[in-house]
VOTORPA-360051 format. One record per residue (C-alpha): residue number from 1; residue in three letters; x, y, z. Coordinates in Angstrom, 2 decimals, decimal comma. Example, Ala and Ser with C-alpha at 12.3 -4.5 7.8 and 13.67 -1.06 7.14 Angstrom:
BEGIN
+-----+-----+---------+---------+---------+
!   k !   r !       x !       y !       z !
+-----+-----+---------+---------+---------+
!   1 ! ALA !   12,30 !   -4,50 !    7,80 !
!   2 ! SER !   13,67 !   -1,06 !    7,14 !
+-----+-----+---------+---------+---------+
! end
This chain:
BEGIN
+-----+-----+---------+---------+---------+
!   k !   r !       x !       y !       z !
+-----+-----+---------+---------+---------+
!   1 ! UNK !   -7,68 !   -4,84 !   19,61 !
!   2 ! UNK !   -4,17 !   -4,56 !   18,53 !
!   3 ! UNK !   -1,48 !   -3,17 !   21,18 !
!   4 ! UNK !   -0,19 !    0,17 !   20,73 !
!   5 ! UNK !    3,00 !   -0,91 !   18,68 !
!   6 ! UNK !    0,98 !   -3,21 !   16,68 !
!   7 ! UNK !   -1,31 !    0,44 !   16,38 !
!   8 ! UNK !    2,03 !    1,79 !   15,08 !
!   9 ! UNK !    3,02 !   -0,84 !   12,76 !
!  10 ! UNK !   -0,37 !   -0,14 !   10,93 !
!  11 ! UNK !   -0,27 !    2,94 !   10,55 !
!  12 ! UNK !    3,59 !    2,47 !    8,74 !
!  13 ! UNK !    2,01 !    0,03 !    6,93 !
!  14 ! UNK !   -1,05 !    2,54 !    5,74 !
!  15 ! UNK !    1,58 !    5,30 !    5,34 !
!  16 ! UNK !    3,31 !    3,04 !    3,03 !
!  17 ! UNK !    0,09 !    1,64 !    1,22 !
!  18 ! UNK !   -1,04 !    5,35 !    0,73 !
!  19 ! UNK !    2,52 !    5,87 !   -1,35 !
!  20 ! UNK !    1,80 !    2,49 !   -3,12 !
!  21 ! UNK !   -1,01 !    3,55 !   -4,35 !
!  22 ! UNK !   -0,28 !    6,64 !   -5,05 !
!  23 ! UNK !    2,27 !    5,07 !   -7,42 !
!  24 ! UNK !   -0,48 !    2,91 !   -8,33 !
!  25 ! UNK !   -2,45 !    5,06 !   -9,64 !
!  26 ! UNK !    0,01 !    7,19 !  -11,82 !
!  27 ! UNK !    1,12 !    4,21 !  -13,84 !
!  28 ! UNK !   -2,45 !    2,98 !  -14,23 !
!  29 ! UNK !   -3,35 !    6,54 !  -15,59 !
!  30 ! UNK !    0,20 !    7,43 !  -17,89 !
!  31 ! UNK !    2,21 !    4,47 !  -17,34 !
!  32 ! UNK !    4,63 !    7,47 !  -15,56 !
!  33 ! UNK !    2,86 !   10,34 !  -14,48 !
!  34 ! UNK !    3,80 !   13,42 !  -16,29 !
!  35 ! UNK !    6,80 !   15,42 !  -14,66 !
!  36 ! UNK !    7,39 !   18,73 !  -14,56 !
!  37 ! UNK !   10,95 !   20,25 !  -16,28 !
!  38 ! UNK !   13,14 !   18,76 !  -13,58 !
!  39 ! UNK !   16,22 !   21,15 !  -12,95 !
!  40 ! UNK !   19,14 !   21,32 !  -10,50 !
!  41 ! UNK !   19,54 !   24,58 !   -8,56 !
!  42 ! UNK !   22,13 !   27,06 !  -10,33 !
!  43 ! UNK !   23,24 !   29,10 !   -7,56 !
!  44 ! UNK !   26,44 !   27,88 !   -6,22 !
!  45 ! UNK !   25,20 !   27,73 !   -2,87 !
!  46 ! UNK !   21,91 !   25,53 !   -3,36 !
!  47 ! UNK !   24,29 !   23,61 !   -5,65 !
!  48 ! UNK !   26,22 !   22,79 !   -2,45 !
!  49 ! UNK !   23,33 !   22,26 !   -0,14 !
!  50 ! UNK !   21,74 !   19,75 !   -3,07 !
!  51 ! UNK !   24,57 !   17,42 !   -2,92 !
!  52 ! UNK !   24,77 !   17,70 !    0,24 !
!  53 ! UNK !   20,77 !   16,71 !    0,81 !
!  54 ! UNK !   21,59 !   13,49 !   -1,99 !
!  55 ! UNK !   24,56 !   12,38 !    0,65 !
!  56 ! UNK !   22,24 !   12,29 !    3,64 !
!  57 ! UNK !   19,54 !   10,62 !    1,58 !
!  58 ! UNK !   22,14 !    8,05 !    0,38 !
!  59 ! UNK !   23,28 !    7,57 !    3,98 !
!  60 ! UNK !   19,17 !    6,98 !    4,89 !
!  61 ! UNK !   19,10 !   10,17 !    6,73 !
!  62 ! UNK !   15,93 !   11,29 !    4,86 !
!  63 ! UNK !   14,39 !   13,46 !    6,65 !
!  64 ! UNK !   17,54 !   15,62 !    6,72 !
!  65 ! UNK !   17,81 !   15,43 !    3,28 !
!  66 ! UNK !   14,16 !   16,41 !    3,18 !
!  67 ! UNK !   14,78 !   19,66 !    4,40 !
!  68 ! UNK !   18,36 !   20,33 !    2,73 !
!  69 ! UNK !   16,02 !   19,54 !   -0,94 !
!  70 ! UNK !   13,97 !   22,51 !    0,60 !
!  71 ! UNK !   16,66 !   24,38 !    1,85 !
!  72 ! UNK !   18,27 !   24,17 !   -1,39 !
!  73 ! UNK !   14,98 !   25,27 !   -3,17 !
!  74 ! UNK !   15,17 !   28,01 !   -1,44 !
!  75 ! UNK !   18,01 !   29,63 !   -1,70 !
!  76 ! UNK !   17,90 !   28,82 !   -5,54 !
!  77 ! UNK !   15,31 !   31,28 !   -5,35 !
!  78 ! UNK !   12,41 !   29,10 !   -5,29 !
!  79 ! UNK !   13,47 !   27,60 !   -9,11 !
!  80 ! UNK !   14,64 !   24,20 !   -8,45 !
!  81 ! UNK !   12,43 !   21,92 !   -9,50 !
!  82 ! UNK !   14,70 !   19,03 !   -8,83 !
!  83 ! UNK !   14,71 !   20,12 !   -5,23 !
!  84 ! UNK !   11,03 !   19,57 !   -4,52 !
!  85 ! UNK !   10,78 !   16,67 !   -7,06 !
!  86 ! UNK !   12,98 !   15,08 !   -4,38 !
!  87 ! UNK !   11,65 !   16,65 !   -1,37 !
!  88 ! UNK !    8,00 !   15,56 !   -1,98 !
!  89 ! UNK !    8,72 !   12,05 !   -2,71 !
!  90 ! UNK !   10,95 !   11,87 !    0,46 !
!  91 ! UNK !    8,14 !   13,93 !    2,59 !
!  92 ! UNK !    5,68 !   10,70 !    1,32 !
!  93 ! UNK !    8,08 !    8,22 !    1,95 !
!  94 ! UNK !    8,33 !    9,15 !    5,50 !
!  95 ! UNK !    4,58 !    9,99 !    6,24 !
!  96 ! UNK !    5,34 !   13,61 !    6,39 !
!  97 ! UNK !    2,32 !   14,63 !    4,74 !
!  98 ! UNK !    2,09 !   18,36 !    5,82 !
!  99 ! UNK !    5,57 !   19,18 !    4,69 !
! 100 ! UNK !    4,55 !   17,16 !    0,85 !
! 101 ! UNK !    1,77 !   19,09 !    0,55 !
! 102 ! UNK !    4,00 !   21,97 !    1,12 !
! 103 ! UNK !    5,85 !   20,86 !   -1,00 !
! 104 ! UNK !    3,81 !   20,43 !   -4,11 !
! 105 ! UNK !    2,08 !   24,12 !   -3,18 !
! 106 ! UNK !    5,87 !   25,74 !   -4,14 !
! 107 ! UNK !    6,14 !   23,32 !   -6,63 !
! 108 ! UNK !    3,12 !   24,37 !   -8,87 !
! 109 ! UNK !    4,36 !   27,74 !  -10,04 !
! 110 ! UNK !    7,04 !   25,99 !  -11,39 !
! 111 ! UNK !    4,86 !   24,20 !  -14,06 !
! 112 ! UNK !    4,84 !   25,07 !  -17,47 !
! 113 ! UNK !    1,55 !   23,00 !  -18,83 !
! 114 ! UNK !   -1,25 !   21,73 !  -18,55 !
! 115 ! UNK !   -0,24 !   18,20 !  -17,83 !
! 116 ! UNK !    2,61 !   19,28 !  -15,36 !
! 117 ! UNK !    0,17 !   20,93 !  -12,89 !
! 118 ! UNK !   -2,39 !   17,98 !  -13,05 !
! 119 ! UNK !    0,32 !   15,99 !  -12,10 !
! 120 ! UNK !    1,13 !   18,38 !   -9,15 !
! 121 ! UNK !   -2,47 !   18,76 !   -7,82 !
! 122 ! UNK !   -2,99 !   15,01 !   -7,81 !
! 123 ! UNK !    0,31 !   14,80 !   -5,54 !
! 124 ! UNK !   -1,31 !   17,68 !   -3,21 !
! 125 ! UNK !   -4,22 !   15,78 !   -3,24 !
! 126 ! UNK !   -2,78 !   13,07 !   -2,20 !
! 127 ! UNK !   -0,57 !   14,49 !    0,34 !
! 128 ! UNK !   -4,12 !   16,06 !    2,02 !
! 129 ! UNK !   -5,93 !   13,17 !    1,66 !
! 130 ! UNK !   -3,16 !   11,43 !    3,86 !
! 131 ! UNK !   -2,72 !   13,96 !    5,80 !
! 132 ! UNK !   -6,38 !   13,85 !    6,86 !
! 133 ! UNK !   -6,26 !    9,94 !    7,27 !
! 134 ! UNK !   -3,89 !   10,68 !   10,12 !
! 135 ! UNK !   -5,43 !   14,39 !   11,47 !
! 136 ! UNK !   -9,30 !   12,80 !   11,35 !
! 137 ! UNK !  -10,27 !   15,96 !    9,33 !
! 138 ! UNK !  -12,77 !   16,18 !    7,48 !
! 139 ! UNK !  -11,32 !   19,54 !    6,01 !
! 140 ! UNK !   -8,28 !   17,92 !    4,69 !
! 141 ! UNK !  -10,19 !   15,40 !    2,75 !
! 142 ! UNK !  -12,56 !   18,37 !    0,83 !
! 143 ! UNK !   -9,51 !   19,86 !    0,24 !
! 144 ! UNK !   -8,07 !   16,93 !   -2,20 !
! 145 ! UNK !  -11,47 !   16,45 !   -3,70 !
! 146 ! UNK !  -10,44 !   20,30 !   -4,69 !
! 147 ! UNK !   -7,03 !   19,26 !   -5,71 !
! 148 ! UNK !   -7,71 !   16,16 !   -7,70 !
! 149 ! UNK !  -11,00 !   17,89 !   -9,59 !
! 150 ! UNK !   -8,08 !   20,64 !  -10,70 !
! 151 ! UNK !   -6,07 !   18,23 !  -11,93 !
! 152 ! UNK !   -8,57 !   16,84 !  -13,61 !
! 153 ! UNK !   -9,67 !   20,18 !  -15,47 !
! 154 ! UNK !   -6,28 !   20,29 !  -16,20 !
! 155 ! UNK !   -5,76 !   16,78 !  -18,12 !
! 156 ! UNK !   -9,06 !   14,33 !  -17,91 !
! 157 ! UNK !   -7,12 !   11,43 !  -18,90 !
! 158 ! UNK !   -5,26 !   11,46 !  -15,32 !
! 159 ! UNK !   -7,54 !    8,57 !  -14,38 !
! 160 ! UNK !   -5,82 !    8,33 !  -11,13 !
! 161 ! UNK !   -7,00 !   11,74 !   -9,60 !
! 162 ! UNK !  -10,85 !    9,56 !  -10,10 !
! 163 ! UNK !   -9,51 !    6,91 !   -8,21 !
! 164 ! UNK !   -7,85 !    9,29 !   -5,27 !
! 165 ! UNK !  -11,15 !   11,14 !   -5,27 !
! 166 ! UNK !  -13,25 !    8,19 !   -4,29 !
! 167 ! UNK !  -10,68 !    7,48 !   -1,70 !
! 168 ! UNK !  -11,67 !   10,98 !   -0,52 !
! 169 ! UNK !  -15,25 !   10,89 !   -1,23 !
! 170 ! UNK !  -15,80 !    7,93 !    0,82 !
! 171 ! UNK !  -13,98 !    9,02 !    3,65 !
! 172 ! UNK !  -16,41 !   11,74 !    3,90 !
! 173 ! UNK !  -19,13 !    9,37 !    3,67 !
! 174 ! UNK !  -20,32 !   10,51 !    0,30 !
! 175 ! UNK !  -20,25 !    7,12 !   -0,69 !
! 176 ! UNK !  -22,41 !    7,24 !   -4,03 !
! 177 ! UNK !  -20,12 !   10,13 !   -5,43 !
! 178 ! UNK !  -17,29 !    7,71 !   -4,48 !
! 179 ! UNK !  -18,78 !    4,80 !   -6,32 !
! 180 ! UNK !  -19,25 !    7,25 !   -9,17 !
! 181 ! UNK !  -15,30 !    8,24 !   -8,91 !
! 182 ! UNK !  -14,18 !    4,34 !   -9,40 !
! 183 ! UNK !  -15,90 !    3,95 !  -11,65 !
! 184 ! UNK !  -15,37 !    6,38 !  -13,85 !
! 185 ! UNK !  -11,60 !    5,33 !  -13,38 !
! 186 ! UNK !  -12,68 !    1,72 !  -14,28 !
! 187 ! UNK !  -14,34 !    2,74 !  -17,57 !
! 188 ! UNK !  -11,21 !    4,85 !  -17,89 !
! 189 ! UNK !   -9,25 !    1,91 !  -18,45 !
! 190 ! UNK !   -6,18 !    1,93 !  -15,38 !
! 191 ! UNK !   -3,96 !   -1,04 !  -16,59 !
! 192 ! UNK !   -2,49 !   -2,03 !  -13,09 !
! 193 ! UNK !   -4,31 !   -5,17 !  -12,13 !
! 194 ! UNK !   -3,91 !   -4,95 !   -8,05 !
! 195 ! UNK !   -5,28 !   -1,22 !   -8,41 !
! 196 ! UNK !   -8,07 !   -2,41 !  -10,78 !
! 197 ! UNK !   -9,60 !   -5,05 !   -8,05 !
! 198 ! UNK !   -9,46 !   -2,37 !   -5,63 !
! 199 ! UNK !  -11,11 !    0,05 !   -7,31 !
! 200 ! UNK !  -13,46 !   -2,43 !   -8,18 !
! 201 ! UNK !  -14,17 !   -3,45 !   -4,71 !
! 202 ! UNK !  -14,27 !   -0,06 !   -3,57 !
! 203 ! UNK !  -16,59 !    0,52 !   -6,31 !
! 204 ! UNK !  -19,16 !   -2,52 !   -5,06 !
! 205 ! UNK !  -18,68 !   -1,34 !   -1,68 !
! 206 ! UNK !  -17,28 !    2,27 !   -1,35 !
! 207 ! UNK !  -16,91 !    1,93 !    2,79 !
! 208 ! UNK !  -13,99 !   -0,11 !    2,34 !
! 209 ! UNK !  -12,16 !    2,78 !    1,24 !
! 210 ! UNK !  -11,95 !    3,71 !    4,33 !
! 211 ! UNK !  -11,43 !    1,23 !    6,13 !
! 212 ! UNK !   -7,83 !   -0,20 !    7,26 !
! 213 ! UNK !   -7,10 !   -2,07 !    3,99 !
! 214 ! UNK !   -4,21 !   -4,80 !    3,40 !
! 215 ! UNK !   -2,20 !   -3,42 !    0,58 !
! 216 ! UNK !   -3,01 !   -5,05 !   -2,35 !
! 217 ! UNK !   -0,48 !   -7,27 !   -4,15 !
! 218 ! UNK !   -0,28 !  -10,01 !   -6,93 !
! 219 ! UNK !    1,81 !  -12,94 !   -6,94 !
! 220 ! UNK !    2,89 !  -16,41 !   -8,47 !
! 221 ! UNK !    3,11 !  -19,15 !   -5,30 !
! 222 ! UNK !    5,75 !  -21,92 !   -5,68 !
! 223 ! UNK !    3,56 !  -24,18 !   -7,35 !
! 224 ! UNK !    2,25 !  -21,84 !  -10,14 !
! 225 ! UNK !   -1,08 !  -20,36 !   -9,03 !
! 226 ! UNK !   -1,84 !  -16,91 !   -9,32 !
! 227 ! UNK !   -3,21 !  -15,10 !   -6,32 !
! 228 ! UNK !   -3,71 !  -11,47 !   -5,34 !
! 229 ! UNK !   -5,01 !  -10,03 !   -2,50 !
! 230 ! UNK !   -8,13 !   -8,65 !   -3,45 !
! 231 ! UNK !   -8,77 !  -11,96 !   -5,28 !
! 232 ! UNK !   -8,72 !  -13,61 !   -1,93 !
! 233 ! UNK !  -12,60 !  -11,53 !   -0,83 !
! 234 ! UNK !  -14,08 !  -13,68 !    0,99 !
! 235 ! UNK !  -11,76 !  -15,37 !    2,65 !
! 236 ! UNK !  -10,18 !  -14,47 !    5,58 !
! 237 ! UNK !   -6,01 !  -14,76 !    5,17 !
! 238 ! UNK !   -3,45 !  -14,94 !    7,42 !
! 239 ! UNK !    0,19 !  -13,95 !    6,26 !
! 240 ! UNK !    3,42 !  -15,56 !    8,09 !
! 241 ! UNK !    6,60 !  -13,89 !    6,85 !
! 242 ! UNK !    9,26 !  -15,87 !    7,98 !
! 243 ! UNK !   12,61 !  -17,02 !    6,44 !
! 244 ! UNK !   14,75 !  -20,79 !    6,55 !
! 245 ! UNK !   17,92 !  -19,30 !    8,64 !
! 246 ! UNK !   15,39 !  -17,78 !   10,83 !
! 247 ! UNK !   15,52 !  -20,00 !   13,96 !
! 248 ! UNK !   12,33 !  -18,78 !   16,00 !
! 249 ! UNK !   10,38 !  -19,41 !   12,01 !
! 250 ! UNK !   11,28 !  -22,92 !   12,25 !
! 251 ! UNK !    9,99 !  -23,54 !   15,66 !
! 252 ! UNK !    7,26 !  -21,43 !   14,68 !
! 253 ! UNK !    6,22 !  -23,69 !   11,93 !
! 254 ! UNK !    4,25 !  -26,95 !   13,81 !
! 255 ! UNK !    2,15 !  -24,11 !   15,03 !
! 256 ! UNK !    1,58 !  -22,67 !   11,19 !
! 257 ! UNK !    1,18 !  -26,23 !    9,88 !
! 258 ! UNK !   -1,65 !  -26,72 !   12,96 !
! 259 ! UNK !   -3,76 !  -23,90 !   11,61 !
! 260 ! UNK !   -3,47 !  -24,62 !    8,15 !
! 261 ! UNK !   -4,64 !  -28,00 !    8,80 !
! 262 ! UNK !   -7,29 !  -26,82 !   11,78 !
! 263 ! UNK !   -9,11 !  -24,58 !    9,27 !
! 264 ! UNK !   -8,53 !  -26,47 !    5,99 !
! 265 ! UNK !  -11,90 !  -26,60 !    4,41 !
! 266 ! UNK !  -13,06 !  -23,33 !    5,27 !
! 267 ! UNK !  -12,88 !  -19,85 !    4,13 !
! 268 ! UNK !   -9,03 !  -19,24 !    4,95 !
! 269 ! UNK !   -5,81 !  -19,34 !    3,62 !
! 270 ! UNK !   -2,27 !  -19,29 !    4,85 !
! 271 ! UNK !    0,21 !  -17,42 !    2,59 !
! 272 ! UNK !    3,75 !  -18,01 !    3,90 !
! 273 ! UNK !    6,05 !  -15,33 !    2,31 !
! 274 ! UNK !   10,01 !  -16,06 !    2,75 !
! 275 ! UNK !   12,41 !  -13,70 !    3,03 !
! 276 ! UNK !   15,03 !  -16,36 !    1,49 !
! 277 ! UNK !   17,32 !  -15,15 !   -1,45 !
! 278 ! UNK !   18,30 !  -18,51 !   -1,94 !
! 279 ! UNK !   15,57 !  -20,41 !   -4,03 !
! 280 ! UNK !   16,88 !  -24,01 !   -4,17 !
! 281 ! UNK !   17,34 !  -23,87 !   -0,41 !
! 282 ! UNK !   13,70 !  -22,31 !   -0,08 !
! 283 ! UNK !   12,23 !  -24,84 !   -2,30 !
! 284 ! UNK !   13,93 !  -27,66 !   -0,43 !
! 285 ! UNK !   13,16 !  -26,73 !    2,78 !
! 286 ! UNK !    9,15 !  -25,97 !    1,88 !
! 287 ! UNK !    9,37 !  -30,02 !    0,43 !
! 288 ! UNK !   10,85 !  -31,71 !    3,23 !
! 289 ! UNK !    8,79 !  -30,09 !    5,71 !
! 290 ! UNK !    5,31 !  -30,72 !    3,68 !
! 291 ! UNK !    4,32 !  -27,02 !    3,90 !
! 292 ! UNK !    1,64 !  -27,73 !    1,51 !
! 293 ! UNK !   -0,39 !  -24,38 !    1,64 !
! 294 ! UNK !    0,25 !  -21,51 !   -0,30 !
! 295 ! UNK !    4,25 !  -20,37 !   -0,12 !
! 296 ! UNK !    6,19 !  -17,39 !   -1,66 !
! 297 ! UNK !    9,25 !  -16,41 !   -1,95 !
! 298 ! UNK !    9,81 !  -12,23 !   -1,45 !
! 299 ! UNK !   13,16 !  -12,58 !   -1,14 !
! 300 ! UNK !   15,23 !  -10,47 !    1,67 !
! 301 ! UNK !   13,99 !   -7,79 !    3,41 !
! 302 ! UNK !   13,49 !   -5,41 !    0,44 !
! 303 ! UNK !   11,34 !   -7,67 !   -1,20 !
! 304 ! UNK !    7,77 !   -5,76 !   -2,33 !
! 305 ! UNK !    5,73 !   -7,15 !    0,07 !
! 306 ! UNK !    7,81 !   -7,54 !    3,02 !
! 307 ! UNK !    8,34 !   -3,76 !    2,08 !
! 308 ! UNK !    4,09 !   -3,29 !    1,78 !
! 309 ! UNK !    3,45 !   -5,09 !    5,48 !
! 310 ! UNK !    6,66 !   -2,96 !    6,93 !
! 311 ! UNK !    8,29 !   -5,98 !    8,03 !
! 312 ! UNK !   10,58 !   -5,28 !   10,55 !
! 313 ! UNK !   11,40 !   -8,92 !   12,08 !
! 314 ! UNK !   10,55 !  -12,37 !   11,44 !
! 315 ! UNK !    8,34 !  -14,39 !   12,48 !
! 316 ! UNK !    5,55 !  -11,87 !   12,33 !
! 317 ! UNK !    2,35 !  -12,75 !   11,20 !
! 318 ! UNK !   -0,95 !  -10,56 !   10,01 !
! 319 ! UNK !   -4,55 !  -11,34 !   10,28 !
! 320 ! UNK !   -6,79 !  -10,07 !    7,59 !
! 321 ! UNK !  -10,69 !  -10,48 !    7,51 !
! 322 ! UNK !  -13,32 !  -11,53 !    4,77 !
! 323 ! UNK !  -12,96 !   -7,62 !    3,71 !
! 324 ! UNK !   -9,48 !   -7,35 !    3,16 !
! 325 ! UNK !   -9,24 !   -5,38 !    6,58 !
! 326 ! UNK !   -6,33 !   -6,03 !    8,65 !
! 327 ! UNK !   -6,99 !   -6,83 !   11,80 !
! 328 ! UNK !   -3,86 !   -8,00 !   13,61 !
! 329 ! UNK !   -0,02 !   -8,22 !   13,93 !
! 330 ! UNK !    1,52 !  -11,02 !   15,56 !
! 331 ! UNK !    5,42 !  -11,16 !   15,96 !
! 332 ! UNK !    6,52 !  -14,55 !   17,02 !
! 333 ! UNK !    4,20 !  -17,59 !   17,62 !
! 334 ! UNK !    1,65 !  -15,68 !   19,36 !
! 335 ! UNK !   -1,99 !  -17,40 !   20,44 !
! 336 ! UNK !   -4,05 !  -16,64 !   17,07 !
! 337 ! UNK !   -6,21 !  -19,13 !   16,79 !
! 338 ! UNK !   -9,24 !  -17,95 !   18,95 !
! 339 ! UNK !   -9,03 !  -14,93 !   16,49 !
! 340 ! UNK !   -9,18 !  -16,43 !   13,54 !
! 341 ! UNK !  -11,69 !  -18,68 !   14,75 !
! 342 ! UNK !  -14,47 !  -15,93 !   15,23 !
! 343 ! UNK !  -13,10 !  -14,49 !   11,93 !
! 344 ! UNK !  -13,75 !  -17,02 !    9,98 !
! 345 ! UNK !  -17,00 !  -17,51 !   11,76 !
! 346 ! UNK !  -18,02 !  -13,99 !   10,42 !
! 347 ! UNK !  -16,77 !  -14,50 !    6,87 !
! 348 ! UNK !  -19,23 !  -18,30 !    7,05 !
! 349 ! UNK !  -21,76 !  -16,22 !    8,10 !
! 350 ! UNK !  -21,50 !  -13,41 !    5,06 !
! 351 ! UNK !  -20,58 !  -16,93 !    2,97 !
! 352 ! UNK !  -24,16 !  -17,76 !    3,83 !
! 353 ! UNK !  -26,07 !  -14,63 !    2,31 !
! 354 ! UNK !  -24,42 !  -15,30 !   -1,18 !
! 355 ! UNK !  -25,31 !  -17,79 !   -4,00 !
! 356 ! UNK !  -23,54 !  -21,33 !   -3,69 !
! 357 ! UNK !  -22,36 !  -20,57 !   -6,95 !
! 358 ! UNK !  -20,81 !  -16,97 !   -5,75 !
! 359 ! UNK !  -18,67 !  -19,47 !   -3,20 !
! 360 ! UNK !  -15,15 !  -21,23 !   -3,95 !
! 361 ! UNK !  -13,95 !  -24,14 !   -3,16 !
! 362 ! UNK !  -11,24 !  -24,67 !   -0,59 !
! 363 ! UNK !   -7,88 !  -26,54 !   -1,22 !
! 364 ! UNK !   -4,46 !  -27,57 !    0,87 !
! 365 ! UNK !   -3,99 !  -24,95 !    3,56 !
! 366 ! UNK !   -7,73 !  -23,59 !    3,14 !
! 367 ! UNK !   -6,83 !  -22,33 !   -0,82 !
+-----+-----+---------+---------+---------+
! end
């Protein structure tokens, strides 16, 4: 079992997965999702308190600019559309579901079609269904099956509101209605790869969607092979986020190397991800040290998936299983082996049930 900070640094991570997606899933359905008629507030007063809720949001002070975008709102007498536009994406950004569903339910009478208040169901829904990831209520999740079927009576083409429903769905262990949901937003056509091999995973096996799922992401290593994380089923993966100025990372590495080699053969991979923003150097330093499994380059701390894992300081490591689940958070050169030893014992075993032609081959590092 994870400690309680590494408790706390998934559930950042899901918070930030559950906006990921949610992003996701609007530019698999439009591309952009449809907005309503944005508008600044008019009355002098909200006018102040606006600019005044941009400045602590440009400052990083977002949840008081969360409730200045409200404040505002309000004393624009409910009209500013701008306001909540803001205030809802900040209330997701920082996991404050309750208040973004709020949000979106003074939003709605703002809409003037069809399309706008789809679009502003599915963000209620989603705001509920994360809201009940982190309450454990059932409630919470009916009540975004009730959001996203509105949208959806509103504008069927919003194929995301079938994907967030079978996120729902399964969470309330209707799992054939949420195989239904994916894959009606397969056949729908979402164009986002990393949200098309999730939904069809959670299609083939609808109990992952509620399960504690490693965001997904698609990248290019250093040598040119194309890898994403749902393309790595099967397998179990450990990811080492580390960076070539970073001191503890380079003692670290002998330890990395050891595991790579240890389980080379099997069904595991190690995916190094650098923070460097200096590629030459990167690229160097990955030669000269004969890190020959699978390496990345993010780039800073902003990068998208340093930003996906919530990484907060380097070295820090995550386990993930055969299932995509994530399992573990190690900061430093922690003890992981025993870990990964019974999790790739498990992922053998499953290995075992399927086809030899269902299995891949393993390359440097375990690839």
């Amino acid at each position: 079992m994870a400690d309680t900070a590494g408790c706390a640094v998934f559930e950042r991570i899901a918070s930030r997965l559950a906006l990921a997606m949610f992003l996701l899933a609007c530019a698999a359905a439009h591309g952009t999702p449809n907005q309503p008629e944005s508008g600044a507030p008019t009355d002098p007063k909200a006018l102040k308190t606006f600019k005044g809720a941009a400045d602590w949001e440009k400052h990083g002070n977002l949840a008081s600019a969360l409730d200045d975008y409200r404040k505002a709102n309000k004393q624009d007498g409910g009209h500013c559309s701008e306001c909540l536009s803001r205030a809802y994406a900040l209330a997701m950004k920082i996991a404050a579901y309750k208040d973004a569903a709020s949000v979106a339910e003074d939003w709605l009478p703002l809409a003037e079609t069809d399309a706008d208040r789809a679009a502003i169901h599915f963000r209620l829904g989603v705001a509920l269904q994360r809201e009940g990831s982190e309450e454990k209520k059932d409630e919470l999740f009916s009540q975004s099956c009730d959001q996203f079927k509105a949208a959806l009576s509103l504008d069927p083409s919003l194929a995301a509101a079938h994907f967030a429903s079978g996120v729902s769905l399964s969470h309330l262990h209707q799992d054939d209605a949420a195989r239904t949901e994916f894959n009606v937003f397969l056949a729908q056509g979402g164009t986002d790869p990393s949200l098309r091999e999730r939904a069809a995973r959670y299609s083939d096996r609808p109990e992952l969607a509620r399960a504690r799922m490693a965001p997904p992401f698609a990248l290019t290593t250093i040598d040119g092979r194309h890898i994403s994380m749902d393309g790595l089923a099967g397998k179990v993966v450990l990811i080492d986020f580390w960076a070539t100025w970073c001191g503890p990372c380079r003692d670290a590495l002998p330890h990395v190397r050891d595991i790579a080699q240890r389980f080379q053969g099997q069904p595991f991979v190690v995916l190094s991800v650098s923070l460097d923003d200096d590629d030459a150097k990167w690229k160097d330093f990955v030669n000269k040290n004969k890190m020959t499994w699978l390496q990345y380059r993010d780039g800073k701390w902003t990068g998208p998936i340093a930003t996906q894992f919530d990484v907060k300081a380097i070295p820090a490591t995550f386990s993930i299983d055969a299932d995509g689940v994530l399992e573990d958070q190690h900061v430093g050169d922690a003890d992981i082996e025993g870990r990964l030893k019974k999790m790739i014992a498990h992922a053998i075993e499953e290995q075992s049930d399927r086809p030899a032609t269902a299995r891949t081959p393993s390359g440097p590092g375990g690839y």
